[in-house]
C-alpha positions as CSV (number, residue, x, y, z in Angstrom):
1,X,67.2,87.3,83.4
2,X,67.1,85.6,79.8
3,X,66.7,87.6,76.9
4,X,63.0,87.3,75.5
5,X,62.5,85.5,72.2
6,X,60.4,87.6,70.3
7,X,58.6,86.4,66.4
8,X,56.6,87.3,64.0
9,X,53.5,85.0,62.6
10,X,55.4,83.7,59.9
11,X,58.8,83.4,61.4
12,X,60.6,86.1,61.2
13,X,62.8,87.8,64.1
14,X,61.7,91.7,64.6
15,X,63.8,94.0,65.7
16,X,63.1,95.4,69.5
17,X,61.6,98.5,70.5
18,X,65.1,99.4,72.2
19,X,67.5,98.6,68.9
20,X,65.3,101.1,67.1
21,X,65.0,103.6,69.7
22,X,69.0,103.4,70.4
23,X,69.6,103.7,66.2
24,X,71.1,107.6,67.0
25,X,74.3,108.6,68.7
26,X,73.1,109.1,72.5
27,X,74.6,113.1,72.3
28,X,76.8,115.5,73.6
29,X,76.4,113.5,77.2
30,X,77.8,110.3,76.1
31,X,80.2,111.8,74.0
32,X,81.4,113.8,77.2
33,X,81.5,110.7,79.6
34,X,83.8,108.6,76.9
35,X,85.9,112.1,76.9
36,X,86.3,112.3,80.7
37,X,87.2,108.8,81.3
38,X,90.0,109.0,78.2
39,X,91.5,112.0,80.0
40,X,91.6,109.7,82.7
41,X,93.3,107.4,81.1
42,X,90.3,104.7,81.2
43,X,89.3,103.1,78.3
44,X,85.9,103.6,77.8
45,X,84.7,100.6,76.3
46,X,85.5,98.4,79.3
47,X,84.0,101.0,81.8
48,X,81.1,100.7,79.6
49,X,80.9,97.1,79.9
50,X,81.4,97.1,83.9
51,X,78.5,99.9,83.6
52,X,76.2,97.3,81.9
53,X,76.8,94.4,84.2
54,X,75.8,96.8,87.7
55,X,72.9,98.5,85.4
56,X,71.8,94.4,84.4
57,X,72.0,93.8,88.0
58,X,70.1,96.7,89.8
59,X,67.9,96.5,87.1
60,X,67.0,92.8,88.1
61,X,66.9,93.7,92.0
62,X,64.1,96.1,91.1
63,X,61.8,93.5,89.7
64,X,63.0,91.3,92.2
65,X,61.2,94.1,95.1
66,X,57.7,93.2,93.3
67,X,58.0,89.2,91.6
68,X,60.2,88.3,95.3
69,X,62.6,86.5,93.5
70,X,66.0,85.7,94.9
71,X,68.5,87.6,92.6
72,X,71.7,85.6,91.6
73,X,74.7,87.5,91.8
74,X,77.2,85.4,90.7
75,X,79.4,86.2,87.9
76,X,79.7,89.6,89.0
77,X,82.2,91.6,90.8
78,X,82.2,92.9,94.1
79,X,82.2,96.9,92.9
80,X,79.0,95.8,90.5
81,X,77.1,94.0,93.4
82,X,77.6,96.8,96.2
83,X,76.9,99.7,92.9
84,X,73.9,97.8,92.3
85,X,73.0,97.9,95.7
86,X,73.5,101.4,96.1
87,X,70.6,101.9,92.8
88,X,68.2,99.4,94.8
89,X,68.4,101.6,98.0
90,X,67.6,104.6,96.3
91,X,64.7,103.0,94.7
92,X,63.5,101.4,97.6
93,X,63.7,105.5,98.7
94,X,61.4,106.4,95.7
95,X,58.2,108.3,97.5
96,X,55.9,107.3,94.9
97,X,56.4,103.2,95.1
98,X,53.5,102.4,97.9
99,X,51.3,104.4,95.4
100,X,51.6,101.9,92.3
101,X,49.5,99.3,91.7
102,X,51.4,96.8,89.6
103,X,49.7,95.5,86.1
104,X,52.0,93.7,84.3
105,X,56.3,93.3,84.6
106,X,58.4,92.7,81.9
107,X,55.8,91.0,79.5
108,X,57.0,90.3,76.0
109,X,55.1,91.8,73.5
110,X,55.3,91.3,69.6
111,X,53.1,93.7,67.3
112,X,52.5,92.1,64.1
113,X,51.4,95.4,62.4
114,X,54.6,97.2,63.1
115,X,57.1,94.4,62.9
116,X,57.9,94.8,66.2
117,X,59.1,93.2,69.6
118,X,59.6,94.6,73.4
119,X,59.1,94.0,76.6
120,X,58.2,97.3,79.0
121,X,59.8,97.3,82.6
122,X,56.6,97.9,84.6
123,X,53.2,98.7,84.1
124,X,51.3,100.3,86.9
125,X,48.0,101.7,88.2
126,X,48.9,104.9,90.5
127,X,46.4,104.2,93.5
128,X,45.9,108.0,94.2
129,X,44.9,109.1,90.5
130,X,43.9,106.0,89.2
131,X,46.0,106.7,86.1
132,X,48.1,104.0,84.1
133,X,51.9,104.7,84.6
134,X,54.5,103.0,82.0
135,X,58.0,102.4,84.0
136,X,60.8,102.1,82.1
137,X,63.9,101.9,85.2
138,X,67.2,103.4,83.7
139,X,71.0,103.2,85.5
140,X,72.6,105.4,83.3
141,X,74.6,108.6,83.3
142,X,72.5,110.7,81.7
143,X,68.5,110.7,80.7
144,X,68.8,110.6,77.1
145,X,66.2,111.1,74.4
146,X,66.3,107.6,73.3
147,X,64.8,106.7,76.6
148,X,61.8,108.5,75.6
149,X,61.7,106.8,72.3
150,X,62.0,103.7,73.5
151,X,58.7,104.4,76.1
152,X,56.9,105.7,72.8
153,X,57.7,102.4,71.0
154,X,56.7,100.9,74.2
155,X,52.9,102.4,74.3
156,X,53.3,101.8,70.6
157,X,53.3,97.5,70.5
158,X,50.9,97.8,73.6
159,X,47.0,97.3,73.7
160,X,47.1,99.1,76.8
161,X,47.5,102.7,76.8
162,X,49.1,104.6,79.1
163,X,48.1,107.9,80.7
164,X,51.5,108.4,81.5
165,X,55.0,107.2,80.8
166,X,58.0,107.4,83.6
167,X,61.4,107.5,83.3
168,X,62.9,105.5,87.2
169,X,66.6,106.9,86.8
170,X,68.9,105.6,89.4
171,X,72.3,105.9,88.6
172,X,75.4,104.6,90.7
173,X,76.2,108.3,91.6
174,X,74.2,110.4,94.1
175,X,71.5,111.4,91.4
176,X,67.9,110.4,91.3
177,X,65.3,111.9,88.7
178,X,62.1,110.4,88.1
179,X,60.4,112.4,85.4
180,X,56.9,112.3,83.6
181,X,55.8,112.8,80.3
182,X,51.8,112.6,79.4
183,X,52.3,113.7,75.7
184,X,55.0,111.4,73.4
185,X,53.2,112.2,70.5
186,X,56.6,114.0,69.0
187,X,58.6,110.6,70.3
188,X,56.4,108.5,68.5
189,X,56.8,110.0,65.7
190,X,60.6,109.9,65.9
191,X,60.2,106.4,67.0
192,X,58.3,106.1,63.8
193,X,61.0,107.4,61.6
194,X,63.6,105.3,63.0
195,X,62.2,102.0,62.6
196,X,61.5,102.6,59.0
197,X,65.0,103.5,58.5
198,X,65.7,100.5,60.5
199,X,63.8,98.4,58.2
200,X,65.3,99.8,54.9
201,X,68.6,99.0,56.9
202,X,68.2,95.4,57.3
203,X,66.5,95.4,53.7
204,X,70.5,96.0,52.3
């Protein structure tokens, strides 16, 4: 799936809700996955890539389960595709999915007063509650803070509010976490912080 375009009324490109939220070093758990593939004798970086292209490409079979697109697999490997596929089967697993309504799916938004682009993964209406759910569907190791921030940032460019904000984690291991947070007043704020410091960054 193409990267979205975003802009600014007079031009200019903002940054994205997850460049800011991704500013800080992810913590000790990244810093312990780089360490455990290096005494491995796997360089990380490429390991990070091959991570990125199955994360891109489960990522894109999820939406594909609700816009019934046909996914295009070509250009990646056959380890991605079948890791990829092991993520999709777990969320196809997920016991809360015939209770969401969807509202919106990867829609570009762009708030002028913040100077500031995204694009949310999903938005929902839980059919049970009646509550609005913002999905944001993660493949990594670990469930990092930033993930939060970037959900703050999220409900931040967004006219609508959400009740509560979700984090799908399906990684290629045998993990699968799907927590909740009602509250991010404490992310926005960090969320806050960063995109200033962001902006004073690009001001140099």
């Amino acid at each position: 799936m193409p990267k979205n375009i975003y802009k600014l009324k007079d031009g200019t490109v903002p940054p994205t809700v997850s460049q800011v939220a991704n500013m800080l070093d992810k913590g000790d758990g990244f810093t312990h996955w780089a360490w455990k593939l290096g005494t491995q004798g796997i360089e990380w970086k490429a390991e990070r890539d091959k991570a990125g292209n199955m994360g891109t490409l489960a990522h894109a079979m999820i939406m594909a389960y609700w816009s019934k697109e046909v996914v295009d697999i070509k250009g990646y490997t056959v380890e991605e595709v079948g890791q990829a596929y092991l993520c999709y089967r777990k969320f196809l697993l997920w016991p809360e999915l015939p209770d969401l309504e969807i509202i919106t799916m990867e829609e570009p938004r762009v708030s002028e007063e913040l100077g500031l682009g995204g694009t949310p993964d999903i938005e929902a209406r839980v059919k049970s509650t009646g509550k609005i759910r913002r999905i944001d569907a993660k493949t990594s190791s670990y469930i990092y803070d930033s993930h939060w921030w970037q959900l703050a940032g999220y409900d931040d460019i967004s006219e609508l509010k959400a009740d509560e904000h979700q984090i799908l984690w399906i990684p290629k291991n045998d993990k699968f976490d799907c927590p909740i947070r009602k509250d991010l007043r404490k992310e926005k704020k960090i969320f806050r912080h960063l995109l200033e410091i962001h902006k004073l960054r690009r001001q140099e």
